[in-house]
PLY file of the C-alpha trace (Angstrom):
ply
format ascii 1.0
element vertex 342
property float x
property float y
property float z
element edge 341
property int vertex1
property int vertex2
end_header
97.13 95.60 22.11
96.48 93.41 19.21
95.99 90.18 21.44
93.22 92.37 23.40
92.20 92.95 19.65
92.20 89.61 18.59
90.48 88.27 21.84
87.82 90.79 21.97
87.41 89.76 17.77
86.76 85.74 18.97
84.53 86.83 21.73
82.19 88.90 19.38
82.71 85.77 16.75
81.41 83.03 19.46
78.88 85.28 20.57
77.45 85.78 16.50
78.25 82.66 15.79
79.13 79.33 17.57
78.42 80.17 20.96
74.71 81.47 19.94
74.71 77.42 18.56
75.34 75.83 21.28
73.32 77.64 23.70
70.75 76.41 21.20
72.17 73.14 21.79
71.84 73.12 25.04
67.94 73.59 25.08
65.44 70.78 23.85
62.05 71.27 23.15
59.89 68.38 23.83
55.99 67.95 23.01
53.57 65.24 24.62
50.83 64.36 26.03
49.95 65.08 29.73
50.87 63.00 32.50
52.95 60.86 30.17
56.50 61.14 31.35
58.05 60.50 34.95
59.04 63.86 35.44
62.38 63.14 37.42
63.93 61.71 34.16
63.75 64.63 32.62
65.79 66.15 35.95
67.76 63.07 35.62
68.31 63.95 31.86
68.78 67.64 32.49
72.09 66.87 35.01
73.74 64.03 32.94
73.70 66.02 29.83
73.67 69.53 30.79
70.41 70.07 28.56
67.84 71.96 29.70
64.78 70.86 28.44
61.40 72.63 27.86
58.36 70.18 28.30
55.17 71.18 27.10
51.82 68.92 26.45
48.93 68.34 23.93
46.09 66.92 23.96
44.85 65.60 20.68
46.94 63.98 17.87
45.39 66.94 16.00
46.09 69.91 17.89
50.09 68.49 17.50
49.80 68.71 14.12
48.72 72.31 13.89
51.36 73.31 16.65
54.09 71.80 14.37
53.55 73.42 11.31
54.32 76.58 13.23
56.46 76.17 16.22
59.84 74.10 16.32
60.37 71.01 18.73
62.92 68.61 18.70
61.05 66.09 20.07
57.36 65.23 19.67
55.64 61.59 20.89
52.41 61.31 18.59
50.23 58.53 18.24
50.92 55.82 15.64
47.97 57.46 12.64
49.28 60.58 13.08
52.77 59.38 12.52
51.81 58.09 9.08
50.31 61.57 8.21
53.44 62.93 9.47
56.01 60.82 7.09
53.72 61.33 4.63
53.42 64.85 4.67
57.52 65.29 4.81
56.81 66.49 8.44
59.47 63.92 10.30
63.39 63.61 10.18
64.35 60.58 9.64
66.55 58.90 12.53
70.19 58.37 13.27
70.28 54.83 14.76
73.60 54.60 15.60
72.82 57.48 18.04
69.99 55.12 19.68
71.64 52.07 20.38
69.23 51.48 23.12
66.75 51.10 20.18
68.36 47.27 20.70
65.62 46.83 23.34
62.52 47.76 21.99
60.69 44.90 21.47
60.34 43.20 17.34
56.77 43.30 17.24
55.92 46.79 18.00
58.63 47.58 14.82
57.40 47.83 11.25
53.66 48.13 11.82
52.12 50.12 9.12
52.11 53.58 10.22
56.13 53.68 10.01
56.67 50.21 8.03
60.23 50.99 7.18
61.30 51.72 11.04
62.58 55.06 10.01
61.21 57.97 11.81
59.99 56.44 15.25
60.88 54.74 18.59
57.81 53.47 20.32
57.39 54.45 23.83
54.00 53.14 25.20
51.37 50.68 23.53
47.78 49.93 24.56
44.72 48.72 24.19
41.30 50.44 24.30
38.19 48.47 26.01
35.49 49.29 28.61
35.98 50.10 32.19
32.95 49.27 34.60
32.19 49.61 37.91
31.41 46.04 39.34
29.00 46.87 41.40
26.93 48.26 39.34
27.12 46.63 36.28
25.71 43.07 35.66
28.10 40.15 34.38
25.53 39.68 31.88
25.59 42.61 30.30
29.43 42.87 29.85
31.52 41.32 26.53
30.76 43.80 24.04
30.65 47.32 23.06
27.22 47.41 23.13
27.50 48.10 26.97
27.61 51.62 26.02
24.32 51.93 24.37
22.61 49.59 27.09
19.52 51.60 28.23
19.76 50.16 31.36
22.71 52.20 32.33
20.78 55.26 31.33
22.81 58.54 32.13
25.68 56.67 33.72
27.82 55.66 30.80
29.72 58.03 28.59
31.62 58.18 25.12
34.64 59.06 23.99
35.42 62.50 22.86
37.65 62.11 20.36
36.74 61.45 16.87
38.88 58.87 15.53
38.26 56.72 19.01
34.50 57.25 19.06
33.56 56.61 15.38
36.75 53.48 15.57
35.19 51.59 18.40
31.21 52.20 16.89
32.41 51.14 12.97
34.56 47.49 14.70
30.95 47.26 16.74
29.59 47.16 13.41
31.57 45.07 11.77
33.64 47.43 9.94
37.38 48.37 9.37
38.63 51.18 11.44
40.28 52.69 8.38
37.56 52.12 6.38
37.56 55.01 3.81
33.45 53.97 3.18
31.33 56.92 3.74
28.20 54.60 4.44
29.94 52.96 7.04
31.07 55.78 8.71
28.26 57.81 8.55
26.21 54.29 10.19
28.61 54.74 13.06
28.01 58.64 13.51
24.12 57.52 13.32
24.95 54.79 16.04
26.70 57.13 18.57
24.18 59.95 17.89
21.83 57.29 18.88
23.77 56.98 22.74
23.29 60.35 23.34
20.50 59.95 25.34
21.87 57.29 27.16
25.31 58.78 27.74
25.36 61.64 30.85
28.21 63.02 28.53
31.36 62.69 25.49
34.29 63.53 27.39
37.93 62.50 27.39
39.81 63.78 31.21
36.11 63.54 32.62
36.05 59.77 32.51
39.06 60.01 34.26
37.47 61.22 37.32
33.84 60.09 36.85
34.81 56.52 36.74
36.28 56.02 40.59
34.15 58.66 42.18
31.14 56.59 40.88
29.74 59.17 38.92
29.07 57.01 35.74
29.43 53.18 35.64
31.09 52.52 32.32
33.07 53.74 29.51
35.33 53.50 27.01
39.45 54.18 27.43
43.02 52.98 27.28
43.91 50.58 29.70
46.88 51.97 30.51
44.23 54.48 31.88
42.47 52.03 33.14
45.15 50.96 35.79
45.36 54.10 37.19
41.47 54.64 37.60
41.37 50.70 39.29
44.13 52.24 41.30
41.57 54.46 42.89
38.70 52.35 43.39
39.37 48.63 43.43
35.24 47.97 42.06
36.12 49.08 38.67
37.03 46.02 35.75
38.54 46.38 32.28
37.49 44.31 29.21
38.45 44.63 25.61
34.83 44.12 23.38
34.39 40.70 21.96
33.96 42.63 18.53
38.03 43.72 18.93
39.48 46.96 19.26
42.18 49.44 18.34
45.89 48.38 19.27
47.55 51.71 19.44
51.78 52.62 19.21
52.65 55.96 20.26
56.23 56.56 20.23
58.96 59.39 19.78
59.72 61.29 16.95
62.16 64.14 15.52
60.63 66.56 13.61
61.72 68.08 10.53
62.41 71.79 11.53
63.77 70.17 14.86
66.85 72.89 16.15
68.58 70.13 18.51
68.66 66.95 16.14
71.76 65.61 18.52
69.81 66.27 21.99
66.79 64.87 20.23
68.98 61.32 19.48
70.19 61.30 23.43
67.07 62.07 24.89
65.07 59.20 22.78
67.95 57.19 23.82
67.70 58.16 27.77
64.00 57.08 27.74
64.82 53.51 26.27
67.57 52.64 28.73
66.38 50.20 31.24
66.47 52.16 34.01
64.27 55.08 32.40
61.62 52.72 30.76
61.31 51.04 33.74
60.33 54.26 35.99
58.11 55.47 32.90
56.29 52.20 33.12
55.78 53.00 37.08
54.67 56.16 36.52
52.18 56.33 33.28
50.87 52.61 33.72
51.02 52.03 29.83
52.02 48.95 28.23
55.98 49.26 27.65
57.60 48.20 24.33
61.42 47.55 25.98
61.75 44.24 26.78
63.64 44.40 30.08
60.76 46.34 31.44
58.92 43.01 30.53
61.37 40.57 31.57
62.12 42.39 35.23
58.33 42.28 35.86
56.46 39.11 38.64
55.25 36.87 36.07
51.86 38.10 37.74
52.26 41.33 36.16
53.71 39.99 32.58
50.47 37.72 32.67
48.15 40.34 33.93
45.93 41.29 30.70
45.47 45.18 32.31
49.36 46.09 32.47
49.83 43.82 29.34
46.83 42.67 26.99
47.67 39.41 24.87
46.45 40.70 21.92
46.80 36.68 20.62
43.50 36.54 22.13
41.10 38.95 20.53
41.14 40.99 17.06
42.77 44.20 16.92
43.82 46.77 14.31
46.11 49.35 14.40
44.72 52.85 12.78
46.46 53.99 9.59
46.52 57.79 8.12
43.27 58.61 5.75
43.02 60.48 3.23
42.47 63.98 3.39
38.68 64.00 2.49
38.45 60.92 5.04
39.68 63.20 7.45
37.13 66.28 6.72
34.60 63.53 6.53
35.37 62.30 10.04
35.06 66.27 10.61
32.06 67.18 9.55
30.53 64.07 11.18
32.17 64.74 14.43
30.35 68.33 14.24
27.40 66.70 13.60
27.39 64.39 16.27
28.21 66.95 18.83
25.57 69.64 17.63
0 1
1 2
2 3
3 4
4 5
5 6
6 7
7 8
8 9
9 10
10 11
11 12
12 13
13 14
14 15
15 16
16 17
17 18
18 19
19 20
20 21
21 22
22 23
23 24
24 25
25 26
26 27
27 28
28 29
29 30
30 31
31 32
32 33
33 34
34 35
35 36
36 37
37 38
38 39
39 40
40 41
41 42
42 43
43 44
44 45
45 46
46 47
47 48
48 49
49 50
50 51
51 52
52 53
53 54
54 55
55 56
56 57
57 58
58 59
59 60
60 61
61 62
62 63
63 64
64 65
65 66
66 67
67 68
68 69
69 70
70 71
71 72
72 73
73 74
74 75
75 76
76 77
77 78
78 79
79 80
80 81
81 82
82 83
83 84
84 85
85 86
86 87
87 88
88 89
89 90
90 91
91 92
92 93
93 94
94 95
95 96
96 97
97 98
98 99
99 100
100 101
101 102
102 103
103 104
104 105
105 106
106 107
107 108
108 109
109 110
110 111
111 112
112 113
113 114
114 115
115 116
116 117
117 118
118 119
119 120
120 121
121 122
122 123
123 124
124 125
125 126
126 127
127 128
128 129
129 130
130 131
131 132
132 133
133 134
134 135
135 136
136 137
137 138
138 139
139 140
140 141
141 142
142 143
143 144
144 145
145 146
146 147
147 148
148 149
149 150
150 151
151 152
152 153
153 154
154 155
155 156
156 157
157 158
158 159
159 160
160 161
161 162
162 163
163 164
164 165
165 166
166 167
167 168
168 169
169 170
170 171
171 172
172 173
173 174
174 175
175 176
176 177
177 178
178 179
179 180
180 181
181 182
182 183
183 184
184 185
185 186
186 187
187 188
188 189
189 190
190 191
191 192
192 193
193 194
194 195
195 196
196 197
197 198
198 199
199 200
200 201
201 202
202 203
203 204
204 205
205 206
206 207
207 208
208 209
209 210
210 211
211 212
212 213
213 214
214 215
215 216
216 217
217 218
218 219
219 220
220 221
221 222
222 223
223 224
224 225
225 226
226 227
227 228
228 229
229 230
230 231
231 232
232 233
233 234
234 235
235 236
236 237
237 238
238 239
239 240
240 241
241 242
242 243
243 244
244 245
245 246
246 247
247 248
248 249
249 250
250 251
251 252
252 253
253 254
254 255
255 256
256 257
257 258
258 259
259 260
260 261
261 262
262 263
263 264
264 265
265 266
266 267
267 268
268 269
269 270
270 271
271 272
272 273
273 274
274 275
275 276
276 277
277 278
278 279
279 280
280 281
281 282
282 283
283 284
284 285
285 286
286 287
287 288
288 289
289 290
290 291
291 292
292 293
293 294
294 295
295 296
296 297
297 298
298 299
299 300
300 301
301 302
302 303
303 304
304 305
305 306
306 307
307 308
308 309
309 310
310 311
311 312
312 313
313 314
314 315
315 316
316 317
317 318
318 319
319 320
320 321
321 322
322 323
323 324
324 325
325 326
326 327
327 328
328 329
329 330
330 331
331 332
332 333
333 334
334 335
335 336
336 337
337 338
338 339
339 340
340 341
């Protein structure tokens, strides 16, 4: 009778206590953005570990931050400005290393950049470029180089923007000659002027939109990423990508751990899954984004390694990587992003 006692008192135990942990354990929440994972590694994941994960997506480095001020994930993969808000805001766990030894193959020089200078909350996962795509056939040679494409009247109702503030107003302040964390309210409110300006000439500000106006021939040029870019050339072999002579954003996203994270140790493995060869490799099939890992790199045709869609030398043109603003820069960018679009 007492061992029935005693066995019933560790069931009820485990079932308060450590057993409620580790089915808690053995669920990870994950955040990104769509289309932006192979989803068989997360199967693959799922059976080696016995982790079920739940994948959900954003679309905006600003909707994420919203989300995860109220909802827990354990693992979010946010672009490199919003990173630096994060840290700075206390938002981010800092990581375990010795839990990511695959860390070892991420490539030196897309370590330390500003937005995480000490290497301490985030793994990069992708990193791009944004230029112009055109369609070939309809655009002249003579017209391409810059980013003043997108205000050619020419191409009247067949070009579009970007809708997404810090992209738009990024690429319009480098066309003028400014810094794309430029805190200056003149110069941002010259590039506000200068999209507001395109309107007429743009059929539309979209983001997914491009995505499918581009090949079906809808429009004829536009900004994006060029991991993006691959995909759309993918579909219709008359489209080109260029990065502005002005320069352009070079962007890190990459994986992070938040702070109110419930799975810290599932967190560590999965990061580590995605930068084993193997997984980095199918990733890089699948989302067509520059990798980081350098035996991605080094198992690639030297075709591909030289090709400057699947990997931009960014030796060759001027590019800066976005930093966090300020909090007023940021309601700035707001209200002229409102203003623009009304």
């Amino acid at each position: 009778m007492k061992r029935n006692v005693c066995l019933f008192c560790m069931v009820l135990c485990c079932l308060l206590s450590g057993c409620e942990t580790n089915n808690r354990a053995a669920v990870l929440n994950v955040y990104n953005w769509g289309e932006y994972i192979d989803t068989d590694l997360i199967k693959q994941f799922e059976q080696q570990t016995g982790i079920d994960v739940v994948y959900n997506t954003f679309d905006s480095n600003e909707n994420l931050y919203s989300r995860i001020q109220t909802t827990s994930y354990d693992v979010i993969i946010p672009s490199d400005y919003a990173i630096s808000r994060f840290i700075k805001e206390g938002m981010l766990r800092p990581l375990n290393y010795e839990n990511i030894p695959n860390m070892a193959y991420i490539d030196a020089q897309y370590t330390h950049l500003a937005f995480d200078s000490e290497q301490k909350y985030s793994v990069p996962y992708t990193w791009g470029v944004v230029g112009i795509v055109y369609n070939s056939k309809y655009v002249d040679e003579a017209d391409i180089g810059s980013w003043d494409l997108l205000w050619n009247p020419k191409y009247k109702n067949r070009t579009a923007m970007f809708n997404n503030s810090r992209d738009a107003l990024g690429l319009a302040l480098m066309y003028l000659g400014y810094s794309q964390n430029t805190t200056d309210r003149d110069a941002l409110r010259q590039a506000a002027d200068l999209i507001k300006a395109g309107k007429p000439i743009y059929q539309g500000i979209w983001m997914d939109q491009i995505l499918e106006k581009l090949p079906s021939e809808e429009i004829v040029a536009a900004p994006y990423y060029n991991g993006d870019a691959v995909t759309m050339i993918d579909e219709n072999d008359d489209l080109r990508f260029y990065v502005p002579q002005e320069g352009t954003n070079l962007f890190v996203d990459a994986m992070c751990i938040p702070k109110n994270a419930k799975n810290v140790e599932g967190a560590e493995k999965f990061i580590n899954f995605l930068c084993s060869t193997e997984a980095a490799m199918a990733n890089w099939e699948y989302v067509g984004y520059s990798s980081p890992h350098t035996g991605v790199y080094e198992q690639l045709d030297a075709e591909i390694q030289q090709d400057p869609l699947y990997f931009p030398d960014v030796s060759t043109f001027k590019t800066e990587v976005f930093q966090s603003l300020p909090e007023e820069t940021n309601q700035y960018y707001n209200d002229l992003w409102v203003d623009i679009l009304t």
